[in-house]
Backbone bond lengths (Angstrom), bond angles and torsions (degrees), N, CA, C in turn:
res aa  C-N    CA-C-N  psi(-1)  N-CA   C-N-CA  omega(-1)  CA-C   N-CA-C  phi
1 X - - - 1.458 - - 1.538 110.74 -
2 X 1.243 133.78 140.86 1.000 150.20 105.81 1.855 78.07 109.90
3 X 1.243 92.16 78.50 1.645 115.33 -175.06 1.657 98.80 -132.65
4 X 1.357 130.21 149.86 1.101 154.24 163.30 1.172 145.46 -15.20
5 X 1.923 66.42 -85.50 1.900 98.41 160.43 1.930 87.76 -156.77
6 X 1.046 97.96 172.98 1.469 130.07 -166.97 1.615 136.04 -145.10
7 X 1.727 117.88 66.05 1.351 102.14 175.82 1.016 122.80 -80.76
8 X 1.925 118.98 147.70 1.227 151.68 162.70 1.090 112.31 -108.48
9 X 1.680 111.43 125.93 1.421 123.59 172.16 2.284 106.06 42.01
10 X 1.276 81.65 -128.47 1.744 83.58 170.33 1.515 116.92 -87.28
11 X 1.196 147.39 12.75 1.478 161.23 175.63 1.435 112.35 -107.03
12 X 1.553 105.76 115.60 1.604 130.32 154.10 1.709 102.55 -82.02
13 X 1.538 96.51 126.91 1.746 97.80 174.96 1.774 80.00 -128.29
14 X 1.195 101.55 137.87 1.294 136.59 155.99 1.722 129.02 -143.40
15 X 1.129 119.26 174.00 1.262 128.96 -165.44 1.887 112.12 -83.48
16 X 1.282 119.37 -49.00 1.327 132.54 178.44 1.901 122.35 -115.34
17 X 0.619 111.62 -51.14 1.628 104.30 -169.15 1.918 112.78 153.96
18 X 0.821 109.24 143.01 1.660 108.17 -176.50 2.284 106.57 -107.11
19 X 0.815 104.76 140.89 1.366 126.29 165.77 1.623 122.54 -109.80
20 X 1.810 110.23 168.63 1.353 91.29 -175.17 1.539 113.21 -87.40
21 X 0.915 112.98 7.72 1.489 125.15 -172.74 1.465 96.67 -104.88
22 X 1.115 140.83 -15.15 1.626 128.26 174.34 1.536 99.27 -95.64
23 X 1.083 136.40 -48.58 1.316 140.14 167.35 1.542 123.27 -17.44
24 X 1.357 115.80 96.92 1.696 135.21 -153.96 1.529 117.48 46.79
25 X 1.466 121.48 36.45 1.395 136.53 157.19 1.112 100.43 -76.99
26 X 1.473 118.09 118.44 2.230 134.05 138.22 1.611 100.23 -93.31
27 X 0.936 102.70 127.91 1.633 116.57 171.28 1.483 94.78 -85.41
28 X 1.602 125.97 149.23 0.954 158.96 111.26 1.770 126.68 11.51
29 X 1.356 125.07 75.67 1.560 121.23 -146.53 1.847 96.43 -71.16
30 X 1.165 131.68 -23.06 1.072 133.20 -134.08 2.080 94.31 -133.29
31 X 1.655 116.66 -34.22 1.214 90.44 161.31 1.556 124.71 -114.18
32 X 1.310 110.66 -0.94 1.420 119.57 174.49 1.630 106.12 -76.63
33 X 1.475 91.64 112.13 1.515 124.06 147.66 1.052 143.37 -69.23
34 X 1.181 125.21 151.72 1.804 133.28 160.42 1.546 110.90 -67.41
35 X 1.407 94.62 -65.10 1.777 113.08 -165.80 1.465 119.21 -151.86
36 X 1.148 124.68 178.66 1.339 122.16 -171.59 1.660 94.80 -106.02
37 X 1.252 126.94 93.42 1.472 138.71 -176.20 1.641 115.73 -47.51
38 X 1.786 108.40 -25.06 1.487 114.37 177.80 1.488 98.33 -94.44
39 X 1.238 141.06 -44.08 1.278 124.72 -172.09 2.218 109.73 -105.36
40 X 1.043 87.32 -48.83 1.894 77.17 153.54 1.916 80.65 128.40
41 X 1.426 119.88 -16.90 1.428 136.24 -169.39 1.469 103.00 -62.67
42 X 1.428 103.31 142.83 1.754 111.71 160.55 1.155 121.07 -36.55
43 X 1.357 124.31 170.92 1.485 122.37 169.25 1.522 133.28 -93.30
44 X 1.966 67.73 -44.09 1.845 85.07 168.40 1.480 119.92 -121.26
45 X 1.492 123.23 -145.25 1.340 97.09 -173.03 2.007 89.23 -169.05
46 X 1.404 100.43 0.04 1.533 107.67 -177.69 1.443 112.29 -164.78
47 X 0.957 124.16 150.81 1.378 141.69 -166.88 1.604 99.54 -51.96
48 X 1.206 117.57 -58.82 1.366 119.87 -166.73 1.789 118.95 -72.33
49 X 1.172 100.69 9.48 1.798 126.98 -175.11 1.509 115.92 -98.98
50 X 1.991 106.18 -24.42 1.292 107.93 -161.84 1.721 90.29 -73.77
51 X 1.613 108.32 160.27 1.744 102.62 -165.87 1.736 85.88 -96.88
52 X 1.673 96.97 144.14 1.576 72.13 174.30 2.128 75.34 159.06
53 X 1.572 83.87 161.38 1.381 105.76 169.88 1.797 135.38 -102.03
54 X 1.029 106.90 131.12 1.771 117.34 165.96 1.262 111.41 -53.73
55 X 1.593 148.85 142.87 1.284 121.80 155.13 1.921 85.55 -100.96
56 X 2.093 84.70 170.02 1.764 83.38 -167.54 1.605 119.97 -71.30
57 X 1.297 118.71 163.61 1.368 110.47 -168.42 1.766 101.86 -63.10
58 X 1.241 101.38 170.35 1.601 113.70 -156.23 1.336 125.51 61.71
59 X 1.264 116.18 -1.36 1.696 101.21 171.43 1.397 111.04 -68.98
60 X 1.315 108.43 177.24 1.357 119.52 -150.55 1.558 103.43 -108.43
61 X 1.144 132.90 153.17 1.883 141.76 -178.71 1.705 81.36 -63.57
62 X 1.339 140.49 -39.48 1.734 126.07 -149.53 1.839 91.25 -83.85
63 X 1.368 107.68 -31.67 1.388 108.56 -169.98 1.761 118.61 -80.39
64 X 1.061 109.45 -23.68 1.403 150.14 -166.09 2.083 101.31 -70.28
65 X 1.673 84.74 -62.30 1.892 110.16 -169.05 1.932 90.19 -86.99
66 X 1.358 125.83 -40.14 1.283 118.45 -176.71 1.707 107.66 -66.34
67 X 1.298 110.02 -32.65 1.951 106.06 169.96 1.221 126.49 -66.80
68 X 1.250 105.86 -30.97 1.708 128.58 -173.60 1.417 106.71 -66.03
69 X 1.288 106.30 -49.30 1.637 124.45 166.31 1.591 111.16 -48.92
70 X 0.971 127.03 -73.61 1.604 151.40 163.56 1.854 100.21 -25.75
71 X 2.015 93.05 -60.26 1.914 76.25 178.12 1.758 112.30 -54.59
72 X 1.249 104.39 -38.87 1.692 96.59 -157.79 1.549 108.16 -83.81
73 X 1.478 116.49 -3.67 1.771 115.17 144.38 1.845 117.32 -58.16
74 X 1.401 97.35 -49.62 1.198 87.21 -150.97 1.338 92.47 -80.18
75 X 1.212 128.99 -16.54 2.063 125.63 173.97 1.848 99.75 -51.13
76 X 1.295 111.45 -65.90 1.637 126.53 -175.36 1.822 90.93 -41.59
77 X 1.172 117.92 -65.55 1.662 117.43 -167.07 1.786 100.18 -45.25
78 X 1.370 98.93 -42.84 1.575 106.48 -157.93 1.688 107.22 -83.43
79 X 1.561 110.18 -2.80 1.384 119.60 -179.34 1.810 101.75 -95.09
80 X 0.968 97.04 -40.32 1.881 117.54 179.40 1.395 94.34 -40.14
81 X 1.606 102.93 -65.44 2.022 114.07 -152.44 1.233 109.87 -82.32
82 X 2.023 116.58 -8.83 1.694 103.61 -179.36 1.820 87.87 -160.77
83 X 1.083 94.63 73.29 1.501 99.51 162.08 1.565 143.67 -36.74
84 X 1.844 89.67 -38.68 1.489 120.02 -142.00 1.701 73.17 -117.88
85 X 1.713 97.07 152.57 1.022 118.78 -174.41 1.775 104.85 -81.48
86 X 0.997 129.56 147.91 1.316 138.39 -162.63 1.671 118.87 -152.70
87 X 1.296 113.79 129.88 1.470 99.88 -177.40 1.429 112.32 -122.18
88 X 1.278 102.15 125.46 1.717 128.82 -179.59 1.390 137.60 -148.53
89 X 1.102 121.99 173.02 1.810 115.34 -123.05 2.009 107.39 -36.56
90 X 1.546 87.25 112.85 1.048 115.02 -160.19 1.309 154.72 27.11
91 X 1.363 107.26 58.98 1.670 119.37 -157.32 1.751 110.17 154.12
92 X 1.867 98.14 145.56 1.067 95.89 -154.19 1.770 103.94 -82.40
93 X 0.887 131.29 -157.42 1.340 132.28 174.02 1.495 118.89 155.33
94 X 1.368 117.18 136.96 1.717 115.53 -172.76 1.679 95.99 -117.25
95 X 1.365 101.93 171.24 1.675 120.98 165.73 1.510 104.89 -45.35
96 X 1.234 129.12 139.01 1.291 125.95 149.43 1.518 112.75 94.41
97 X 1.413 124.58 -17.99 1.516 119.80 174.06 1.087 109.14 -66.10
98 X 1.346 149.23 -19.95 1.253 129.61 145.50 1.449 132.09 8.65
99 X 2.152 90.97 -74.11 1.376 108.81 -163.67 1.330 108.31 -83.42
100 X 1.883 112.34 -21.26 1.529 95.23 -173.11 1.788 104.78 -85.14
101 X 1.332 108.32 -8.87 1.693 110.12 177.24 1.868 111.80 -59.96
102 X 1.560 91.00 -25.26 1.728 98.79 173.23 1.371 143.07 -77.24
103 X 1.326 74.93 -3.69 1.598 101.80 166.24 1.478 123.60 -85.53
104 X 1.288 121.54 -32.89 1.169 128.98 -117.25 1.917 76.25 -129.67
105 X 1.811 116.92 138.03 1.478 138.51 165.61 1.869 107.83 -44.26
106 X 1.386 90.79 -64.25 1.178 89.35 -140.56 2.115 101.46 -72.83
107 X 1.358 91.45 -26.85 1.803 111.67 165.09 1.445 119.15 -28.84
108 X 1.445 98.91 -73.37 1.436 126.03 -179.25 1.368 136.61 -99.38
109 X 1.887 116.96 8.59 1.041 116.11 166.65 1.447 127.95 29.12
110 X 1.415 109.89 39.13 1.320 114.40 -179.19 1.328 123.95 86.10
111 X 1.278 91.56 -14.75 1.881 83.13 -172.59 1.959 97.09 -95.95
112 X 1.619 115.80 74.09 1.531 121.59 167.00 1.754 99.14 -157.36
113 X 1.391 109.00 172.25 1.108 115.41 174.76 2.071 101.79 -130.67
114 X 1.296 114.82 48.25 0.965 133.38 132.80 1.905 161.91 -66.08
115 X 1.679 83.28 -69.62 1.395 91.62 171.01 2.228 97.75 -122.29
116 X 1.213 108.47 9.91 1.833 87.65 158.61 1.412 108.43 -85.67
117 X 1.800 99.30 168.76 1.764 91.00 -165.64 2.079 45.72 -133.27
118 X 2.256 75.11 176.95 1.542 97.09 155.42 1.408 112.06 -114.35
119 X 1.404 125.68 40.29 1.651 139.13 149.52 1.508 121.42 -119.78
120 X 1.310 101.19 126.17 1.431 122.06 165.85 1.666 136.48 -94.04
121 X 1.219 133.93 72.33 0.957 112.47 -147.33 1.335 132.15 80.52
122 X 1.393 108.45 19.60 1.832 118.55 -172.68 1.832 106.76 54.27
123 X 1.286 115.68 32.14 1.192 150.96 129.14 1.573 158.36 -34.28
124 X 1.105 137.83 35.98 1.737 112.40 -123.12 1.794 92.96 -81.59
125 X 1.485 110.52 131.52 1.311 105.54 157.74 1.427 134.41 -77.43
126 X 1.572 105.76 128.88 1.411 121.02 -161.93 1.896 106.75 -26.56
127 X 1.094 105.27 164.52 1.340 106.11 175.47 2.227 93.91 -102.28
128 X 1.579 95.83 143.97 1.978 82.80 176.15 1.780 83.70 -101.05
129 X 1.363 89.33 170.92 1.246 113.52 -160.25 1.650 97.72 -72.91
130 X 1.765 106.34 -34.72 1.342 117.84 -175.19 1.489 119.35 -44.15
131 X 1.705 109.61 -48.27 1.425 137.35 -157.87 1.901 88.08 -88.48
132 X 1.303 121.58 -20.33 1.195 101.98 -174.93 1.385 123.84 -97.40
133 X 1.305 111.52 -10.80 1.546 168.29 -125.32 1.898 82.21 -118.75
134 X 1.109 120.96 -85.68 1.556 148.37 -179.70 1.469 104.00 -50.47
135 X 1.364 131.00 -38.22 1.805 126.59 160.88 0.999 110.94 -69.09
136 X 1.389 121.29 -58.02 1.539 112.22 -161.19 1.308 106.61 -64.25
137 X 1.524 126.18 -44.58 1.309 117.35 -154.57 1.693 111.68 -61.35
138 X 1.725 111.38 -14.17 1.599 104.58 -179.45 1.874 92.66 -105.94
139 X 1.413 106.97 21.90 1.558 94.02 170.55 1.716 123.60 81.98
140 X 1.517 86.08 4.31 1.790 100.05 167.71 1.789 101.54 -81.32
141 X 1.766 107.32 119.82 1.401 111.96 150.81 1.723 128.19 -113.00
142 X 1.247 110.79 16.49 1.422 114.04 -147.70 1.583 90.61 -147.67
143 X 1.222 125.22 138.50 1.431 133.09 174.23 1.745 105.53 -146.62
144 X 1.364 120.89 114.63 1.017 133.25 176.20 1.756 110.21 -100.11
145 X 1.708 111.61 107.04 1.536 84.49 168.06 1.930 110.68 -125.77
146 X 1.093 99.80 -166.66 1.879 103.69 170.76 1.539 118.82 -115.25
147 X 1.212 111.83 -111.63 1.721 108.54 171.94 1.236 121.83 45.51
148 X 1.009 144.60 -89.03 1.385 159.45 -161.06 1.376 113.56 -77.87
149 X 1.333 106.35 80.85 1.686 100.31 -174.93 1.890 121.62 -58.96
150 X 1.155 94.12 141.16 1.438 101.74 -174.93 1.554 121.30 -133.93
151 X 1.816 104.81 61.39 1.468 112.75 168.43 1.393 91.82 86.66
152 X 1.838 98.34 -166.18 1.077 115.23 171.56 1.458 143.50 -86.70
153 X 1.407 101.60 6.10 1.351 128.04 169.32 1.491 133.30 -136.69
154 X 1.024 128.27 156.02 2.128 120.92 -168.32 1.523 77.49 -78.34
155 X 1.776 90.81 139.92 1.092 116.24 167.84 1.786 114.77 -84.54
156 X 1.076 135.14 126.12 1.241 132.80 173.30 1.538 133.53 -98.90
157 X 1.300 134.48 102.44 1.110 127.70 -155.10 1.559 115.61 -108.37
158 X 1.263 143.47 113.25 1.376 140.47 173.87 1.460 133.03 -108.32
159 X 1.071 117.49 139.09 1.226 111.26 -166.76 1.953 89.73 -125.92
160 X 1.242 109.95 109.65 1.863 100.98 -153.55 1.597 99.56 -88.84
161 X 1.399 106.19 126.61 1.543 134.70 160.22 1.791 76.17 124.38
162 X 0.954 148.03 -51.72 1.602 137.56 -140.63 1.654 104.93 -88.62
163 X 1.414 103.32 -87.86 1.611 130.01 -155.22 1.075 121.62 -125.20
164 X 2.173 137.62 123.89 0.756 117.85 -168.89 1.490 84.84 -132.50
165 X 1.406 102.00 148.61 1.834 111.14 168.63 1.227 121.73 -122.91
166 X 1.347 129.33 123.65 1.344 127.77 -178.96 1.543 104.72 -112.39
167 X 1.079 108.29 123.41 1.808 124.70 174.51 1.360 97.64 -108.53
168 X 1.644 109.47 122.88 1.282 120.82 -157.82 1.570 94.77 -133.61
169 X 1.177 138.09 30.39 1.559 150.83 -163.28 1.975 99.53 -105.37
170 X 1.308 132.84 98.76 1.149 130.61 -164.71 1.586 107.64 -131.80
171 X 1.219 115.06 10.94 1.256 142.02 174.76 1.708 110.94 -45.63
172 X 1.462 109.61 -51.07 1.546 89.41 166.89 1.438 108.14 -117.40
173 X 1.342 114.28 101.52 1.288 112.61 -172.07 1.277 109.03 -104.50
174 X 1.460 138.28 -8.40 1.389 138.24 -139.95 1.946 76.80 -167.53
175 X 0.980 123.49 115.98 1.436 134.72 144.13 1.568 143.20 -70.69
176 X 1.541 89.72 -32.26 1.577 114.06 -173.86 1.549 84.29 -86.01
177 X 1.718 136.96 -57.20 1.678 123.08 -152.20 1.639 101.53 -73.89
178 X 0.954 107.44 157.33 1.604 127.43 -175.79 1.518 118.44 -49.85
179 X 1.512 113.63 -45.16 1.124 132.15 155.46 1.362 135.09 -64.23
180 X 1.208 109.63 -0.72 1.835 125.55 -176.79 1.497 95.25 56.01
181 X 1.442 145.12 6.83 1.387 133.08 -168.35 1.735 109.13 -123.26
182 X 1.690 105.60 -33.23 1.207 103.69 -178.40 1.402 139.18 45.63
183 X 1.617 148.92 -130.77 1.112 124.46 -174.27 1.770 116.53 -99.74
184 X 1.529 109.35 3.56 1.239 155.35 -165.29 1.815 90.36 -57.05
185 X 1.241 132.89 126.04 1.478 137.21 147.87 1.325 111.39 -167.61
186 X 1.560 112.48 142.76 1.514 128.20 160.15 1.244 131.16 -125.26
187 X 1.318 117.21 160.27 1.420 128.94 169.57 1.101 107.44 -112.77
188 X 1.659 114.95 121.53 1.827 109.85 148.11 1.427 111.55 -78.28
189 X 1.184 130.46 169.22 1.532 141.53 -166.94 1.762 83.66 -147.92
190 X 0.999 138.75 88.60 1.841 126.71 114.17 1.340 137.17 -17.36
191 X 1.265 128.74 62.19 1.364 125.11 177.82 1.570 118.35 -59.04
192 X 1.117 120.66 150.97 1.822 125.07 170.01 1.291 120.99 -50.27
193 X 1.347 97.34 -36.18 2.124 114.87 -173.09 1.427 100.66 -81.25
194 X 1.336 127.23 -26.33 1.568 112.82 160.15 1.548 86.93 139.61
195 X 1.422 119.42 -16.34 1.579 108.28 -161.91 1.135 100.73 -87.44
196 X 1.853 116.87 177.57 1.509 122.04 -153.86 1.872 92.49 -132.31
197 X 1.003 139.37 116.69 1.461 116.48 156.72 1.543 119.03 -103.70
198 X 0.860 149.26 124.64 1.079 146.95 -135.73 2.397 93.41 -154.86
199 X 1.585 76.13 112.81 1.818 77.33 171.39 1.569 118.69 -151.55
200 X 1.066 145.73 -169.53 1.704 136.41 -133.61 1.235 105.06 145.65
201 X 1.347 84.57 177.54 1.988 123.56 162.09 0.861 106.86 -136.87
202 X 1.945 103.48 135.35 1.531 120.29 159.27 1.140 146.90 -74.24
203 X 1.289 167.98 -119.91 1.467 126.09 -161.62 2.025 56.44 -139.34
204 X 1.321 157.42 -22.08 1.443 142.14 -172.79 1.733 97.17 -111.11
205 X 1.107 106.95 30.61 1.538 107.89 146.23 1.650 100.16 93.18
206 X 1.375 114.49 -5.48 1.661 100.03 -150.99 1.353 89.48 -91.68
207 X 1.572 125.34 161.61 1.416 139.06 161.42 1.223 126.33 -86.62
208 X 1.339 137.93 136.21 1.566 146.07 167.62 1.599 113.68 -122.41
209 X 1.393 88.85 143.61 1.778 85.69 170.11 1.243 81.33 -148.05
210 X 2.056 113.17 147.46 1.930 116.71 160.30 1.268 92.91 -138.00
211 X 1.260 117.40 158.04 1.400 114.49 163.74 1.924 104.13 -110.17
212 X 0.879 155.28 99.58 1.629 161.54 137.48 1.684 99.97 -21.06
213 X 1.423 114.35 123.53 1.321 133.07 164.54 1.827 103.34 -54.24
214 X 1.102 100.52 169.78 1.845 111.31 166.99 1.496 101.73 -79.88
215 X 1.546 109.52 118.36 1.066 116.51 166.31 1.875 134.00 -49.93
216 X 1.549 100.55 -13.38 1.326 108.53 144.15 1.128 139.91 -92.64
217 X 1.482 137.08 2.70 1.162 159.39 -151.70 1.732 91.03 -93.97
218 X 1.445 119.40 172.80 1.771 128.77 -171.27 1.514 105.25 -103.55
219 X 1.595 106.44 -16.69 1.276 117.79 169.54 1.236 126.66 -123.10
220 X 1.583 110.52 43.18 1.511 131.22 161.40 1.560 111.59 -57.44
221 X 1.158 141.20 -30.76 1.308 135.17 168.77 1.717 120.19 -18.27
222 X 0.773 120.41 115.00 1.411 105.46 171.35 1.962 108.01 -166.96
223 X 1.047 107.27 156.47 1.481 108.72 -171.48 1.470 119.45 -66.24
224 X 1.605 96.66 -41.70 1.616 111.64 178.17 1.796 111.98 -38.01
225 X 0.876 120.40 135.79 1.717 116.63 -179.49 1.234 120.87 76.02
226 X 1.244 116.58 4.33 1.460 118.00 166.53 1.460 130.95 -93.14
227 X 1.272 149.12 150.74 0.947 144.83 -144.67 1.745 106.03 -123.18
228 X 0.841 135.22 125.77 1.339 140.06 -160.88 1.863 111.24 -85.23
229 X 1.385 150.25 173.93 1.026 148.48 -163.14 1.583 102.78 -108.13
230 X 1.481 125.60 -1.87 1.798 136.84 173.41 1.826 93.52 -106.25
231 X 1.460 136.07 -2.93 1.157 120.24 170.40 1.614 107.62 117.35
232 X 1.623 102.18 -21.26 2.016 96.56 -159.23 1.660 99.81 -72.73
233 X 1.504 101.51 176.72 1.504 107.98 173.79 1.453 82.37 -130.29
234 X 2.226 96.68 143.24 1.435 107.23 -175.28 1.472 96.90 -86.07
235 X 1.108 120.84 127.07 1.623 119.54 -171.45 1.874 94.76 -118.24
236 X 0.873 144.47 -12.54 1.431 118.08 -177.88 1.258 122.69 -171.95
237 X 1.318 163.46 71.72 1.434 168.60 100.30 1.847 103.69 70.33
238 X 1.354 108.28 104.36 1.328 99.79 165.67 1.607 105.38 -110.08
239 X 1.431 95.82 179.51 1.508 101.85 169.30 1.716 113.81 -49.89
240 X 1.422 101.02 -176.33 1.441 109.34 -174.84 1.500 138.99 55.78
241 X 1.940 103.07 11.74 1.278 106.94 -147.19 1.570 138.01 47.55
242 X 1.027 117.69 20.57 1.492 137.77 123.42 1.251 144.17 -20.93
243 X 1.836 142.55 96.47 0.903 112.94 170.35 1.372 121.62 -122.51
244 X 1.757 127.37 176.77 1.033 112.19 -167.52 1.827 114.12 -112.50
245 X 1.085 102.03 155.18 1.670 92.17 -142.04 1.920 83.56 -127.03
246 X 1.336 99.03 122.68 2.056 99.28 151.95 1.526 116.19 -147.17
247 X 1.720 106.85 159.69 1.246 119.16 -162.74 1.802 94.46 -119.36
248 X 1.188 143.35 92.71 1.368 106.79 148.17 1.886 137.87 -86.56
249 X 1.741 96.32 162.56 1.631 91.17 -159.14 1.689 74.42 -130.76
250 X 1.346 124.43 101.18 1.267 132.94 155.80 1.631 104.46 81.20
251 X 1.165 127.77 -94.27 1.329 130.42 171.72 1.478 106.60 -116.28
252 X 1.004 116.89 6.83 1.846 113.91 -173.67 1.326 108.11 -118.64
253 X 1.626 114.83 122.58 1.408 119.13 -170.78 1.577 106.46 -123.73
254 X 1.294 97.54 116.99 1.592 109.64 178.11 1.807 96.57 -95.53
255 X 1.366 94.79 130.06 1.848 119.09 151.44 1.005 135.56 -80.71
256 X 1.481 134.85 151.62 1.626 113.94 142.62 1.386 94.35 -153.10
257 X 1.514 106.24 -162.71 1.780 103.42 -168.26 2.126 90.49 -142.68
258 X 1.085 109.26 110.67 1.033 119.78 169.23 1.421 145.67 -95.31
259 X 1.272 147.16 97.24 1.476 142.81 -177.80 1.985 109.74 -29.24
260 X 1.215 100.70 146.97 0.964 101.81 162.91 1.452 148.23 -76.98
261 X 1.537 99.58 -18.28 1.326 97.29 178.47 1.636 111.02 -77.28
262 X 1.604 105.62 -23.55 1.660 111.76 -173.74 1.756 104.39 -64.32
263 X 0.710 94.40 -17.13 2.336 111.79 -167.99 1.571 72.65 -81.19
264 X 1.222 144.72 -60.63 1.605 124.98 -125.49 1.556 87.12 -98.97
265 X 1.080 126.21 -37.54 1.622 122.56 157.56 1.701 124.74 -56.35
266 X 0.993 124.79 16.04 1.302 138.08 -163.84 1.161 86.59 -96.80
């Protein structure tokens, strides 16, 4: 509980999204900040400012996610022994801002796997070869995160033989119901063999289930996670050979439901 990040088998689960600049970053328990408590101002102002450590090149994603863990012990220890805000050599600072600075954009300039998503603008930002480069080599193919809501269904992203991302954040799926969630729910399924099945309801009642091959497998091909030549992402397999297709453009998400053979002519 109340860990970081978490690998399983070939799967990194974390909360937000990884960058190449968060990639074997431990921040600093003792000078990483939130904010400047006397003027209300950032701390830093560039990536290379956030306080905090490199681990050495070649360490491993297990060694990387096992420190990360370790920082957010030792923040809780360091919240225990000085609760109370306190001011010393020059500036105020309490136990534990560390961890809430890890939360926080303007804190960590990227270097956390909190608040980055891998969407921009309903967007996905490219994967670098570096960051993909840095999973595989400890045998990570699979990245599960939350945060970043994505409609009414987990968005699935593949990049086939390498990297797969599942954004499983469905939180505002329905805008118009009271609950922003409406009749809208899914399950991912993690299989052992690498495959994903993943099935639900959409926020207009209809059901999907797909199962996605192992993105290392020779017959990883599959439509799911692909991006169409009008902009949509194929997000989910209905009956009838059917699939279900969305685009977002800022906060506005257009649907539709497409045959398959019209997708394979694409």
């Amino acid at each position: 509980l109340a860990q970081i990040g978490v690998i399983l088998n070939n799967t990194l689960y974390i909360h937000g999204g990884l960058t190449p600049q968060s990639c074997g970053f431990i921040p600093d328990v003792k000078r990483f900040r939130y904010f400047d408590r006397s003027t209300g101002d950032v701390v830093v102002n560039s990536v290379d400012e956030v306080p905090g450590r490199i681990l050495p090149k070649g360490s491993t994603v297990s060694s990387w996610i096992s420190e990360l863990n370790e920082f957010a012990k030792e923040c809780i220890r360091d919240y225990i022994e000085s609760p109370m805000w306190s001011y010393s050599q020059g500036y105020w600072r309490r136990g534990g801002e560390a961890l809430m600075a890890y939360q926080s954009t303007p804190a960590t300039q990227g270097r956390g796997v909190v608040v980055p998503t891998f969407l921009n603008h309903g967007e996905v930002i490219p994967f670098s070869e570096e960051m993909v480069s840095y999973l595989l080599k400890d045998g990570i193919s699979r990245v599960v995160v939350g945060h970043k809501p994505v409609a009414d269904s987990p968005l699935v992203i593949r990049e086939e033989g390498k990297i797969e991302i599942i954004m499983a954040d469905t939180s505002y799926s329905d805008p118009e119901a009271t609950d922003n969630r409406g009749m809208a729910v899914a399950e991912v399924l993690l299989e052992e063999n690498g495959e994903t099945t993943i099935h639900g309801v959409l926020c207009d009642g209809k059901e999907y289930r797909y199962t996605t091959p192992s993105i290392e497998s020779k017959k990883a091909k599959t439509l799911i996670g692909q991006k169409t030549p009008d902009g949509y992402w194929i997000k989910a397999a209905m009956d009838g050979d059917t699939y279900y297709l969305v685009k977002t453009e800022g906060r506005k998400v257009s649907k539709k439901y497409v045959k398959r053979i019209l997708l394979s002519k694409a």
